[in-house]
Backbone as CSV, one residue per row, in Angstrom:
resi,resn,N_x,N_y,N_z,CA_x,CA_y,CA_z,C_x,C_y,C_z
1,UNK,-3.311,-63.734,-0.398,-4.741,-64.021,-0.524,-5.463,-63.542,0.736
2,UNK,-6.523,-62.717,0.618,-7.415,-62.474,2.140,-8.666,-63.061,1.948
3,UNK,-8.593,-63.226,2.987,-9.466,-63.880,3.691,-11.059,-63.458,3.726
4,UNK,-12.174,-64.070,3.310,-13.073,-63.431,3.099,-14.177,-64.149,4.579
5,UNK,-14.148,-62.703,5.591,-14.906,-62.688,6.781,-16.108,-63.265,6.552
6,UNK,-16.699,-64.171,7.316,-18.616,-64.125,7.134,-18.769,-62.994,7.765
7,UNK,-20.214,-62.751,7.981,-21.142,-61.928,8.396,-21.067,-62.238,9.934
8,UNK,-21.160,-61.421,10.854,-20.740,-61.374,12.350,-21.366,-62.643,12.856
9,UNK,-21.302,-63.777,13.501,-22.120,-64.500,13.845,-23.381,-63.826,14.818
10,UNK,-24.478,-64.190,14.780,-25.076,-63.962,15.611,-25.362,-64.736,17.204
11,UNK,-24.621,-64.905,17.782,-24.757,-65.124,19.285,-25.571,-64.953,20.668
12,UNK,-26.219,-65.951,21.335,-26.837,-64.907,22.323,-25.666,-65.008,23.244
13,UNK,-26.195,-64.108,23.988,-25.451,-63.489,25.302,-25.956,-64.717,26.604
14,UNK,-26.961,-64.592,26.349,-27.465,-65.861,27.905,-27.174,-67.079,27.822
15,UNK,-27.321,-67.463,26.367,-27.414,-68.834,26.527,-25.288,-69.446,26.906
16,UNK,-24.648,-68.274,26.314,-23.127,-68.393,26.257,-23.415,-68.200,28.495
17,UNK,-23.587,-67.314,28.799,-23.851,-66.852,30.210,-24.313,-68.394,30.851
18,UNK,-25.235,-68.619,30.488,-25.411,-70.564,30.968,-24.289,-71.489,31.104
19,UNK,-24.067,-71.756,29.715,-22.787,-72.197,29.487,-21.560,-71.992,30.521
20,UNK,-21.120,-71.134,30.522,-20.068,-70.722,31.306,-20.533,-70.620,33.149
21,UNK,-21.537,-70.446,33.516,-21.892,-70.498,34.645,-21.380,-71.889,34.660
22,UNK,-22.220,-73.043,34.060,-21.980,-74.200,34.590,-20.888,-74.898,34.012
23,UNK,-20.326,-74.582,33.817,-18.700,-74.732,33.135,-17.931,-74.407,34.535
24,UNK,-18.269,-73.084,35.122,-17.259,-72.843,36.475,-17.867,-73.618,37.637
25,UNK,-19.181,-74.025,37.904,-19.676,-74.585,38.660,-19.392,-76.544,38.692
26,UNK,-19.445,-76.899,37.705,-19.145,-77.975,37.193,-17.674,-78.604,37.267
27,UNK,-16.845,-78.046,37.069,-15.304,-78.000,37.367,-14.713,-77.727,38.383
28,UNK,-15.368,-77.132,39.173,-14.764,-76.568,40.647,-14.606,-77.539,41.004
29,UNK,-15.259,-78.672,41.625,-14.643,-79.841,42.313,-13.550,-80.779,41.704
30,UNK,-13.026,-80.317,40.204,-11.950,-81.030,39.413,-10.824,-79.957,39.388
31,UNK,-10.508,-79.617,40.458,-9.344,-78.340,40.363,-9.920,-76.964,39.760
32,UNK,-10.819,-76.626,39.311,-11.518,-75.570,38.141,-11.215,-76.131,37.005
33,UNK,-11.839,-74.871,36.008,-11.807,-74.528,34.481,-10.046,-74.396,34.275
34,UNK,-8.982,-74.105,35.180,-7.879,-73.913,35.418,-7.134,-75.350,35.068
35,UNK,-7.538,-76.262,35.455,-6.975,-77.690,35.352,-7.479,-78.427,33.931
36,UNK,-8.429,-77.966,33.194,-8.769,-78.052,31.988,-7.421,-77.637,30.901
37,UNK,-7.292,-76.091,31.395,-6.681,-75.138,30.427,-5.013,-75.762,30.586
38,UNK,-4.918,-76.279,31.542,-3.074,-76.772,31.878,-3.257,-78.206,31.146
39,UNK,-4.193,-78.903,30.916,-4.261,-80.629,30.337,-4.443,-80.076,29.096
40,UNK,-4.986,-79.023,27.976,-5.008,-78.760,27.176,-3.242,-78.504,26.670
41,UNK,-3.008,-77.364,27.420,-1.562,-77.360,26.913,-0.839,-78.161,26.571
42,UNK,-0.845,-79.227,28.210,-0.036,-80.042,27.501,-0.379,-81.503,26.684
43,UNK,-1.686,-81.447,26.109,-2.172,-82.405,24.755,-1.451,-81.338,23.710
44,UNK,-1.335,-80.410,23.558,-1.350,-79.317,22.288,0.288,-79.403,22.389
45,UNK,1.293,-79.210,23.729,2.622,-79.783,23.050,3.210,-80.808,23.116
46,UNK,2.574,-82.050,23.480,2.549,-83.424,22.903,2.146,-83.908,21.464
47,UNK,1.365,-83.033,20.568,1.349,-82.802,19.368,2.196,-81.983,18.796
48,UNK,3.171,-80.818,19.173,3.806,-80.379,18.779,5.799,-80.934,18.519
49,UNK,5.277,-81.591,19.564,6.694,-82.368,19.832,6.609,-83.143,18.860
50,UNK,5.706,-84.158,18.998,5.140,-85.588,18.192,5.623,-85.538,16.435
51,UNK,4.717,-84.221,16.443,4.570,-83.699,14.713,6.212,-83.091,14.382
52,UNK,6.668,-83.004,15.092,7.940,-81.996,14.427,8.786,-82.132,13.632
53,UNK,9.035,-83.893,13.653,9.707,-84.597,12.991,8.923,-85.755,12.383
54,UNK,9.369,-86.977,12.126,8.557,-88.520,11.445,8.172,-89.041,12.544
55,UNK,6.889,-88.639,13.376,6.247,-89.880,13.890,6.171,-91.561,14.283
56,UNK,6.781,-92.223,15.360,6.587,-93.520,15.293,5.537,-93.855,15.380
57,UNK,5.033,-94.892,15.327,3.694,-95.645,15.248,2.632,-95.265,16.194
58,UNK,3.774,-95.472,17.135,3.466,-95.389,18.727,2.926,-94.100,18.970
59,UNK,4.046,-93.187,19.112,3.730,-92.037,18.720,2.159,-91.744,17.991
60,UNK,1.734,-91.566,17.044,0.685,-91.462,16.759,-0.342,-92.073,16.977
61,UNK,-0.081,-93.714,17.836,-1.179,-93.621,18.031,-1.798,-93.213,19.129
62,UNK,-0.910,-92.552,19.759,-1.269,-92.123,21.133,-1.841,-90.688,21.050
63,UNK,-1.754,-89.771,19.947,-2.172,-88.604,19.402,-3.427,-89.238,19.422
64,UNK,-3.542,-90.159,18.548,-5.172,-90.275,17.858,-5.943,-90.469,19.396
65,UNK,-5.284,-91.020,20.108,-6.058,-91.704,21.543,-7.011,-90.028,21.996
66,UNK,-6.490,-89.528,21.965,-6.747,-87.855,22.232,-7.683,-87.263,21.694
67,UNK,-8.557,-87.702,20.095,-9.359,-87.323,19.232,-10.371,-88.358,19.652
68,UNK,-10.940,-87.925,19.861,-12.476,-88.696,20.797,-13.086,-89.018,19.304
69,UNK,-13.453,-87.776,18.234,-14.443,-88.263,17.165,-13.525,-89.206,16.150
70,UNK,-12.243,-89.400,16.271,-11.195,-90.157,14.997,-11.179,-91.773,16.025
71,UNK,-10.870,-91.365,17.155,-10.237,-92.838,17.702,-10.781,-94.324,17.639
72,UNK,-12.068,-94.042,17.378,-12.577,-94.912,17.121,-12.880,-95.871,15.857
73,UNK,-12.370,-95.050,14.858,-12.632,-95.434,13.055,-11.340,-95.676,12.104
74,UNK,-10.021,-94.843,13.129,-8.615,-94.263,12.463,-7.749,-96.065,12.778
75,UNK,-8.337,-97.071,13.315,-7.453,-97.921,13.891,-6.604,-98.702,12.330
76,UNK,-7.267,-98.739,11.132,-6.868,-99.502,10.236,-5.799,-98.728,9.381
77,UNK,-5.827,-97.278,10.160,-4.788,-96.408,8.928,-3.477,-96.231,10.461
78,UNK,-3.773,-97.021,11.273,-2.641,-96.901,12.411,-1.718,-98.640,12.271
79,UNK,-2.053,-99.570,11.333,-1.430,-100.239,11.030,0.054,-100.623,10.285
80,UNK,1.048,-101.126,11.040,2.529,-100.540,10.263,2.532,-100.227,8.997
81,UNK,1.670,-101.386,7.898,1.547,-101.255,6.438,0.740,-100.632,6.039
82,UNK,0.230,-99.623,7.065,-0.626,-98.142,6.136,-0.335,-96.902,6.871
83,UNK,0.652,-96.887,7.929,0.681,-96.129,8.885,1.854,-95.011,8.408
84,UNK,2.330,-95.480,6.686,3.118,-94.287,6.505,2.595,-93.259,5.281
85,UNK,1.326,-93.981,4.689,0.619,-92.862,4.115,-0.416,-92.004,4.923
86,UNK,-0.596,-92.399,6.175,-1.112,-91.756,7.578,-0.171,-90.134,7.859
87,UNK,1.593,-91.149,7.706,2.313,-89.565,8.054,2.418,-88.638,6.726
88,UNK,2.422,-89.123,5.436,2.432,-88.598,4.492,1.670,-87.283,4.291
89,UNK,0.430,-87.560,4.891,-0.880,-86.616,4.313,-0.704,-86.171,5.626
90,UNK,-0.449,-86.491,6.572,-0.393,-84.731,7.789,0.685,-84.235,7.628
91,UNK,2.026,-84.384,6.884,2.985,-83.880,6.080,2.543,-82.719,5.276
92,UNK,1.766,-83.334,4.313,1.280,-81.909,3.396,0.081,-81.454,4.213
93,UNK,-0.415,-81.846,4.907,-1.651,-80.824,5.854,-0.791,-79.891,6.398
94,UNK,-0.283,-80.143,6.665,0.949,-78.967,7.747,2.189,-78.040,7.130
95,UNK,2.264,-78.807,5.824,3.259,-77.951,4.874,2.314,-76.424,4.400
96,UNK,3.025,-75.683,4.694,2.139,-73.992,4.718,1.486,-73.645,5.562
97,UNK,1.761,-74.132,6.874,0.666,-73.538,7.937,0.982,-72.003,8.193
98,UNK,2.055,-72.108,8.442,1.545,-69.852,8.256,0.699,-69.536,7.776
99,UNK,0.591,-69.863,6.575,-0.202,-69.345,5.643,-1.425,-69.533,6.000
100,UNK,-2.408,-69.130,6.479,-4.050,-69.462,7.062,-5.018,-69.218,5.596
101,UNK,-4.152,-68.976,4.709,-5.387,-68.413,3.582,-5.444,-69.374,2.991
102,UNK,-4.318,-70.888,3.348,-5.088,-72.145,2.562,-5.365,-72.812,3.568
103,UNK,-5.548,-72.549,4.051,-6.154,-73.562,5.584,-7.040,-75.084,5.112
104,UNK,-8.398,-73.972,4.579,-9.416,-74.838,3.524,-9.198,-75.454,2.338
105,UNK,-8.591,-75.058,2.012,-7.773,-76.182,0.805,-6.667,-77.169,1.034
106,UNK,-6.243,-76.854,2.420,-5.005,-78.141,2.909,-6.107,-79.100,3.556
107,UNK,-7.449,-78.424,4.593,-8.466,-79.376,4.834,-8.938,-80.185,4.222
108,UNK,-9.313,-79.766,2.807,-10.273,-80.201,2.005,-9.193,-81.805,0.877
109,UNK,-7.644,-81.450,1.114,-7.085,-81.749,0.399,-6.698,-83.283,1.276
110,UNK,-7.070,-82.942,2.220,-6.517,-83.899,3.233,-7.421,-85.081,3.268
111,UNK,-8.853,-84.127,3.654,-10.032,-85.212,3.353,-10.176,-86.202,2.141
112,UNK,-9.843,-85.506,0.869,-10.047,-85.822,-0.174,-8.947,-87.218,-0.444
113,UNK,-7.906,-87.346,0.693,-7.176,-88.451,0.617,-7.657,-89.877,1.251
114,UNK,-8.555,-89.915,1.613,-9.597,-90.362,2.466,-11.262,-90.924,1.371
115,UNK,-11.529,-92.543,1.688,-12.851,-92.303,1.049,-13.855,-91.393,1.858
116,UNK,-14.567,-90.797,0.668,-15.849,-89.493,1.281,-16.907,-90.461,1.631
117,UNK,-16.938,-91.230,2.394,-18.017,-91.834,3.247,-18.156,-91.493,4.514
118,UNK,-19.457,-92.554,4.571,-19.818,-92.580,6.350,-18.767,-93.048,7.060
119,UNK,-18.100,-93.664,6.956,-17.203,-94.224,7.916,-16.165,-93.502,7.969
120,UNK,-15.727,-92.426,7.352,-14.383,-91.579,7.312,-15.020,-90.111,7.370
121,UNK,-15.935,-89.153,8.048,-16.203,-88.740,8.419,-15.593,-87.987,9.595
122,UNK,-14.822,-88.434,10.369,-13.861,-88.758,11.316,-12.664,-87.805,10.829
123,UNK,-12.497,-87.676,9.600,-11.081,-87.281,9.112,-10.947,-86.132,8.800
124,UNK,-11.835,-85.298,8.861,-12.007,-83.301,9.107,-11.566,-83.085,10.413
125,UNK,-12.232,-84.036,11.668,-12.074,-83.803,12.679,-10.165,-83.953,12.721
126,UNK,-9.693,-84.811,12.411,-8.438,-85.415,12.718,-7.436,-84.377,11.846
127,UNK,-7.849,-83.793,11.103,-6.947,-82.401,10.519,-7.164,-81.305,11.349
128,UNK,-8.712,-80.805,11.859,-8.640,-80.332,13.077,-7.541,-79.838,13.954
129,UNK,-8.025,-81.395,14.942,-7.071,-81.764,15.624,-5.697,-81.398,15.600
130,UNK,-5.133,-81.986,14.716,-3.691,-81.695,14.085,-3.005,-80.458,14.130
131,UNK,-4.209,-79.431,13.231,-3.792,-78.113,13.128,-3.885,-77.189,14.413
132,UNK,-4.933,-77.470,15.085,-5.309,-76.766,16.065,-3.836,-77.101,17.190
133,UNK,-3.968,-78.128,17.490,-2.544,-78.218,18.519,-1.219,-78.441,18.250
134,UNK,-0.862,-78.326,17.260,0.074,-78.001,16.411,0.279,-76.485,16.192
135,UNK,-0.139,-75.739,16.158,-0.612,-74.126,16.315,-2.002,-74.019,16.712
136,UNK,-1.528,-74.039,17.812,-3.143,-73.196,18.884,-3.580,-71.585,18.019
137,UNK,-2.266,-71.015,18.270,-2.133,-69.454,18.117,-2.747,-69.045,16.398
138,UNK,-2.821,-69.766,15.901,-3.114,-69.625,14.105,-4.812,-70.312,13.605
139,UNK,-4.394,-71.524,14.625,-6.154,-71.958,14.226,-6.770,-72.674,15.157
140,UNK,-7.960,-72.287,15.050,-8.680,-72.149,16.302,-9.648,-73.732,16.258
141,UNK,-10.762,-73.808,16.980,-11.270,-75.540,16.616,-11.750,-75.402,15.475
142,UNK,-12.323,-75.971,14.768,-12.895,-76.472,14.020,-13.464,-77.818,13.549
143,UNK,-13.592,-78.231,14.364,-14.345,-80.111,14.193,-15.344,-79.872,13.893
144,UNK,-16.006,-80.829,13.108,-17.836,-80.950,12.968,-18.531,-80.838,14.111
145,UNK,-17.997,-81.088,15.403,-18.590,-80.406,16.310,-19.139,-79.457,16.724
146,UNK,-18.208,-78.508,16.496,-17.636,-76.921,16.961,-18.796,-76.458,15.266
147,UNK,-18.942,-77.245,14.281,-19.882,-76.290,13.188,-20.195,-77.811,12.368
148,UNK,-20.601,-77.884,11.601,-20.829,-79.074,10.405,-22.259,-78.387,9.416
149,UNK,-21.756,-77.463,8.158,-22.714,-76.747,7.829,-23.758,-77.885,7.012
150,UNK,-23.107,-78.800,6.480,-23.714,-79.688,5.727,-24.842,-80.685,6.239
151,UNK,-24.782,-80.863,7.771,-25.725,-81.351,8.551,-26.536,-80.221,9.643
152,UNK,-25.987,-78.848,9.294,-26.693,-77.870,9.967,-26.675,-78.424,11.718
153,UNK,-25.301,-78.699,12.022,-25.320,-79.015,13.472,-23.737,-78.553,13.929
154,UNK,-23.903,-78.692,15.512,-22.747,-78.054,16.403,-22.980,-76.991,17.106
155,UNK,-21.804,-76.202,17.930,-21.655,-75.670,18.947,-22.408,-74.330,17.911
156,UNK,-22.004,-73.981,16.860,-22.863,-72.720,17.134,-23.750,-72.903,16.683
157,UNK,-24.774,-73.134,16.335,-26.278,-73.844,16.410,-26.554,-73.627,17.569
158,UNK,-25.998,-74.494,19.349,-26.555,-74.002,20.536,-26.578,-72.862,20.908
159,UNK,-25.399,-72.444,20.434,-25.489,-70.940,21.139,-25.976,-69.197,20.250
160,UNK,-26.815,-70.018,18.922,-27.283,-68.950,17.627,-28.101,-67.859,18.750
161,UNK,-27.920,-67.304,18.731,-29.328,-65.798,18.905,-30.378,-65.977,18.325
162,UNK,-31.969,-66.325,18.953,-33.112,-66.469,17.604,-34.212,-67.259,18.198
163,UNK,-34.913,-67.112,17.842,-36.049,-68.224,18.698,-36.579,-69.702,17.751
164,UNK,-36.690,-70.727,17.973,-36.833,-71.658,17.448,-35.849,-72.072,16.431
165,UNK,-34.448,-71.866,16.931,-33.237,-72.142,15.850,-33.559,-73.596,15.620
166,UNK,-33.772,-74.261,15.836,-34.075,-75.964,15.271,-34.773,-76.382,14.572
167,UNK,-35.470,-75.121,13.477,-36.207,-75.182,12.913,-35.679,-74.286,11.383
168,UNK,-34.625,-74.141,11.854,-33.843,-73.156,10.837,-32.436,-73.429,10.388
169,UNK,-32.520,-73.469,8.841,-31.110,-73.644,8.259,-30.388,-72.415,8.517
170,UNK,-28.719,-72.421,9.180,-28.095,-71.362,9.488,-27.244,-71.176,7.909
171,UNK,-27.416,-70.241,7.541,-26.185,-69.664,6.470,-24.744,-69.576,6.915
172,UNK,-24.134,-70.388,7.653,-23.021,-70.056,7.757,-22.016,-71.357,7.418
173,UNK,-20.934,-70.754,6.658,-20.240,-71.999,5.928,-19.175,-72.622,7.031
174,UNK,-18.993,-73.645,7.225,-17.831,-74.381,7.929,-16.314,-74.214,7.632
175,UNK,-16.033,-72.688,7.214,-14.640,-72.503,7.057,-13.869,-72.215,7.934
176,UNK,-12.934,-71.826,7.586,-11.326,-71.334,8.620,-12.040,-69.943,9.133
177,UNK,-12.389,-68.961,8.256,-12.603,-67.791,8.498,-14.335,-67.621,9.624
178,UNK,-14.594,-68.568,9.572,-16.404,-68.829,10.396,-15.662,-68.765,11.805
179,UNK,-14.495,-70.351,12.269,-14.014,-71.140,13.213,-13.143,-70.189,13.879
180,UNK,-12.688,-69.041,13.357,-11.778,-67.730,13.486,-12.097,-66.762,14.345
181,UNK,-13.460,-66.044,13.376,-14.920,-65.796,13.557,-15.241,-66.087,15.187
182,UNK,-15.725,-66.816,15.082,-16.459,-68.191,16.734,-15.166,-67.735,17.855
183,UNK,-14.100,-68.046,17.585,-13.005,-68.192,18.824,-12.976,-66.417,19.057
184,UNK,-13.142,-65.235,18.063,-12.651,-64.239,18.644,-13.927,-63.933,19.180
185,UNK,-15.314,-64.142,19.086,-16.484,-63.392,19.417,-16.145,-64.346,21.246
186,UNK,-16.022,-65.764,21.098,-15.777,-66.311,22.501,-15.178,-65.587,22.970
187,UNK,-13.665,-65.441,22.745,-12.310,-65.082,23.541,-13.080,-63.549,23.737
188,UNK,-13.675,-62.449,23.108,-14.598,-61.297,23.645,-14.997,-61.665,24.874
189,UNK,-16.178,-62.336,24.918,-17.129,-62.653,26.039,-16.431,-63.002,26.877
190,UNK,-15.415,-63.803,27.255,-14.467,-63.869,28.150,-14.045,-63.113,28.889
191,UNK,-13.300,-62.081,27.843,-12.675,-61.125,28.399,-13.632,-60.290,29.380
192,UNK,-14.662,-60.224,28.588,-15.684,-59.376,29.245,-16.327,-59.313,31.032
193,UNK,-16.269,-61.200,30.956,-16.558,-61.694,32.285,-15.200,-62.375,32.825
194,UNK,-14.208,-61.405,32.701,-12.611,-61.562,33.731,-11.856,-62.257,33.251
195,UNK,-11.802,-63.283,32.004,-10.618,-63.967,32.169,-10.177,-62.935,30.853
196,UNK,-8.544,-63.118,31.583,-7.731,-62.307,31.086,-6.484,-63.729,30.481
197,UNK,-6.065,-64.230,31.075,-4.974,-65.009,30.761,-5.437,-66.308,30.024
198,UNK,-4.567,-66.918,28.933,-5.138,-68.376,28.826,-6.341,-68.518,27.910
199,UNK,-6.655,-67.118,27.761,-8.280,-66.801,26.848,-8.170,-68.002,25.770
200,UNK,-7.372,-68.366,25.114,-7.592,-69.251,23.694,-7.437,-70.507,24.349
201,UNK,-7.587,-70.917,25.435,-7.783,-72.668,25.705,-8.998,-72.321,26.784
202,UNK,-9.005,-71.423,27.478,-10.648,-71.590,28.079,-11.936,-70.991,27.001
203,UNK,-11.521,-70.614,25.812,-12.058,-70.757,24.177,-12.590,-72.279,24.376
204,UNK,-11.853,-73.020,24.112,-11.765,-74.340,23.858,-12.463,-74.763,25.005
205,UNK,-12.524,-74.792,26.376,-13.217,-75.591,27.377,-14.783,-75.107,27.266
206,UNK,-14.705,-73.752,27.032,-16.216,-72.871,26.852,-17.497,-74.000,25.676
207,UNK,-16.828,-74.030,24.715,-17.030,-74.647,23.148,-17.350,-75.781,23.431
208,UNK,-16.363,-76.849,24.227,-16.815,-78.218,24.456,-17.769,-78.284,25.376
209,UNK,-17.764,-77.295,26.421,-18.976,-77.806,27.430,-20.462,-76.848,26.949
210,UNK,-20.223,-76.173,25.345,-21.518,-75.702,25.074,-22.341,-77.333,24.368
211,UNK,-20.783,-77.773,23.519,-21.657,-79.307,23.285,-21.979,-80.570,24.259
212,UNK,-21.330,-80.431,25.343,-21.346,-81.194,26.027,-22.892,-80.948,26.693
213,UNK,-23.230,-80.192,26.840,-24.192,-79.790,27.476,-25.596,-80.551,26.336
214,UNK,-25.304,-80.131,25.265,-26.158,-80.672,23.818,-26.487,-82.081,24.039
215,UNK,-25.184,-83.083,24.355,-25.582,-84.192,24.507,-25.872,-84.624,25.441
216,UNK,-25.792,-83.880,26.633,-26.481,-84.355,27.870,-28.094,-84.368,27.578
217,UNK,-28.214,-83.724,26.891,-29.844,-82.771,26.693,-30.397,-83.503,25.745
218,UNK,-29.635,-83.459,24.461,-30.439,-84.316,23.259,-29.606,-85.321,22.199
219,UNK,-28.288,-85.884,23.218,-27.836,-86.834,22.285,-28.377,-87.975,21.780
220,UNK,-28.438,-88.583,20.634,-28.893,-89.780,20.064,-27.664,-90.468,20.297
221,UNK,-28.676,-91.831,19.280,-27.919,-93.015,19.465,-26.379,-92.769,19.230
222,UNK,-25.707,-91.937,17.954,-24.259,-92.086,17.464,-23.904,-91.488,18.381
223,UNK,-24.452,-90.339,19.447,-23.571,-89.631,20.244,-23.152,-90.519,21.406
224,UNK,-24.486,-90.745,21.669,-24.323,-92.162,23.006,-23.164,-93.177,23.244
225,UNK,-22.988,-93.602,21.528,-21.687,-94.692,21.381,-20.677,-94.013,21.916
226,UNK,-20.312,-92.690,21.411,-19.194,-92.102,21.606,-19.030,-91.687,23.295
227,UNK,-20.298,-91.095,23.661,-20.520,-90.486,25.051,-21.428,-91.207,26.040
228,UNK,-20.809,-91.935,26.906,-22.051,-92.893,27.542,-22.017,-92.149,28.252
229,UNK,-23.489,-92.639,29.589,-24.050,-91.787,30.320,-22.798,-91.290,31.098
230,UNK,-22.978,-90.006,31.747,-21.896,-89.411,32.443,-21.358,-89.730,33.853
231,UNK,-20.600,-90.661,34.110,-20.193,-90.669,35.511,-20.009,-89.075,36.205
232,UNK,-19.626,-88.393,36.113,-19.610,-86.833,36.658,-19.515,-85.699,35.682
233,UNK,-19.712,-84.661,36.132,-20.780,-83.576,35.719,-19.722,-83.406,34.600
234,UNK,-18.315,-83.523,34.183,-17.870,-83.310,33.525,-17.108,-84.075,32.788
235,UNK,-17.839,-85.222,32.448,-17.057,-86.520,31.269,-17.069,-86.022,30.216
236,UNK,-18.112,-85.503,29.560,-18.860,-85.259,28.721,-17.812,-84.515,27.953
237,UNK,-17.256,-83.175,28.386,-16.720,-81.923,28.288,-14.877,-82.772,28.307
238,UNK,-14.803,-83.642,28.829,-13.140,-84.090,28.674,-13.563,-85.138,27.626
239,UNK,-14.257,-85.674,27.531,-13.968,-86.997,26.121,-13.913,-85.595,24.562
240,UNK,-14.958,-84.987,24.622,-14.609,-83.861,23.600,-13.239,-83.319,22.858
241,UNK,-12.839,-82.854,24.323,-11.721,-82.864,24.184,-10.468,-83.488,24.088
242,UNK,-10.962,-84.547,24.272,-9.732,-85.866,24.093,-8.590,-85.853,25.097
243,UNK,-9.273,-85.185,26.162,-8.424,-85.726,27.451,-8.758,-86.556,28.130
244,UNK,-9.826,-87.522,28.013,-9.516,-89.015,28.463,-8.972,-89.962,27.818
245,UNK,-8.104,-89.702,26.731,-7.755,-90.689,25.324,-6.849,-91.977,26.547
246,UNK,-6.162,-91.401,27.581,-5.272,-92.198,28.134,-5.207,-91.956,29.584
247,UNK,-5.268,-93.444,30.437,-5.699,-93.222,31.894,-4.248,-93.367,32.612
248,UNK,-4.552,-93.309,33.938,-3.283,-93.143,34.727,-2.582,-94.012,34.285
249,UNK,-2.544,-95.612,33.728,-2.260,-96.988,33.795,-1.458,-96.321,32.759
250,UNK,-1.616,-95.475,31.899,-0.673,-95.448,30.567,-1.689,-96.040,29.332
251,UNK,-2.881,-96.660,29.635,-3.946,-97.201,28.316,-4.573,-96.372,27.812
252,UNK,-4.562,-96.788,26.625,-5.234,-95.675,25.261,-6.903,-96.572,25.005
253,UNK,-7.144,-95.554,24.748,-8.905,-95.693,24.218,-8.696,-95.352,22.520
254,UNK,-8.757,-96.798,22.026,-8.210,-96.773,20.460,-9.296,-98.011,20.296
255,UNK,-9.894,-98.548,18.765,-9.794,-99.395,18.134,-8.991,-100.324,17.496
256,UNK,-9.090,-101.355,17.883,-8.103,-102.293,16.997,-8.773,-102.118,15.514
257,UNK,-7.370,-102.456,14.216,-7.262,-102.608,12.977,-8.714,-102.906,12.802
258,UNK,-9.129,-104.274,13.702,-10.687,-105.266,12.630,-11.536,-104.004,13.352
259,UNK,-11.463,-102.986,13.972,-12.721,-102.575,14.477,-13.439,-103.148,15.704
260,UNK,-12.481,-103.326,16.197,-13.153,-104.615,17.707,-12.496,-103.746,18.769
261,UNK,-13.405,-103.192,19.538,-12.789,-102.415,20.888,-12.080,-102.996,21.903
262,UNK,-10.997,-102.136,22.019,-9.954,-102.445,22.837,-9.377,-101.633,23.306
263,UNK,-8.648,-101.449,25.017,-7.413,-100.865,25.356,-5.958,-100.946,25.284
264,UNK,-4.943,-100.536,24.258,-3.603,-100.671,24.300,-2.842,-100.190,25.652
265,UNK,-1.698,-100.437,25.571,-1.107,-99.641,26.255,-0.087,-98.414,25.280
266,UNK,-0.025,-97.510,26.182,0.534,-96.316,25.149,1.716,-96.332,24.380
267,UNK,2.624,-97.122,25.239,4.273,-97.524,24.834,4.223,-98.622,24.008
């Protein structure tokens, strides 16, 4: 089956040039953009390890701790007596991943295991997740973040080419082949301005601090819950990414079962 390309995204050049200025400026005092791209790795083979075989409890829930948009809603399907139709369905999410030409139909199939409400919303992101660091090399982000065509919001929305984009429905669909699309036009621009090594996880740091930047600027109330004000220039850009899921202490940033916030410990 091939894959049917969208239409080139349209991108600007400056506003990505912003972005990335203060992406290297912003990080320098946290080791660089360099210490991003090494905590990525190793979230991406802590999912690879995790996933390889049957998951303990534990185990997963320390994955979810990592998904900034799931961790907060996923606590009642992390319960022992639901926590094995949890491994079931990232079982078949992941059964055929070579294959990228069902990508959207293992997504869609996954969701569909899930009620289609407000409150499970959460669960595109968490296949995401899954797939993306589970194979970096095959699929690239894709969270409602990174696009959400149905609410006409996300990372490429900030960075469209066009004047008064906030005033305009974008034609572009939220598939595998869009999210594909997005990471090779990034991983370009990259290349362009020197980075050579590592291109597909400073992809990923580029992307979060184009949204991160969004909610510094114009987050509402739901973003707020998720993203409180920023202790330093770069909270914003690691909760995204779900590298604050767990602090030095070993505690996870999870919901308990009733929905009542709490810190576990990871073990």
């Amino acid at each position: 089956m091939t894959l049917v390309r969208p239409v080139t995204l349209e991108l600007s050049g400056p506003k990505l040039r912003l972005s990335l200025e203060g992406l290297v400026a912003r990080a320098e005092e946290q080791g660089g953009v360099e210490a991003y791209v090494e905590a990525l790795k190793i979230k991406s083979a802590l999912f690879q390890n995790t996933l390889q075989g049957e998951p303990e409890l534990g185990a997963l829930r320390t994955l979810c701790a990592h998904i900034a948009t799931a961790r907060r809603r996923i606590g009642p399907y992390l319960a022992p007596a639901r926590v094995g139709e949890l491994r079931a369905r990232i079982a078949r999410l992941l059964d055929g991943r070579e294959d990228t030409s069902s990508a959207d139909a293992r997504v869609a199939a996954f969701c569909a295991a899930f009620p289609a409400d407000r409150d499970h919303r959460w669960v595109r992101d968490l296949a995401a997740e899954i797939l993306h660091n589970v194979d970096p090399e095959r699929y690239p982000l894709m969270q409602r973040w990174v696009w959400d065509a149905r609410t006409n919001t996300g990372v490429i929305r900030e960075i469209w080419h066009g004047e008064d984009v906030d005033s305009v429905s974008l034609d572009v669909p939220d598939s595998f082949a869009t999210f594909l699309a997005l990471r090779e036009e990034l991983a370009g621009y990259l290349t362009q301005n020197g980075v050579f090594r590592d291109v597909l996880w400073y992809v990923d740091v580029l992307t979060a601090q184009v949204y991160a930047e969004y909610i510094g600027e114009r987050g509402g109330t739901y973003l707020r819950t998720d993203f409180a004000t920023p202790e330093d220039p770069m909270l914003h850009t690691r909760r995204i990414l779900g590298l604050d899921g767990v602090d030095a202490a070993g505690r996870m940033r999870l919901k308990a079962v009733d929905g009542v916030a709490e810190i576990v410990q990871a073990n």
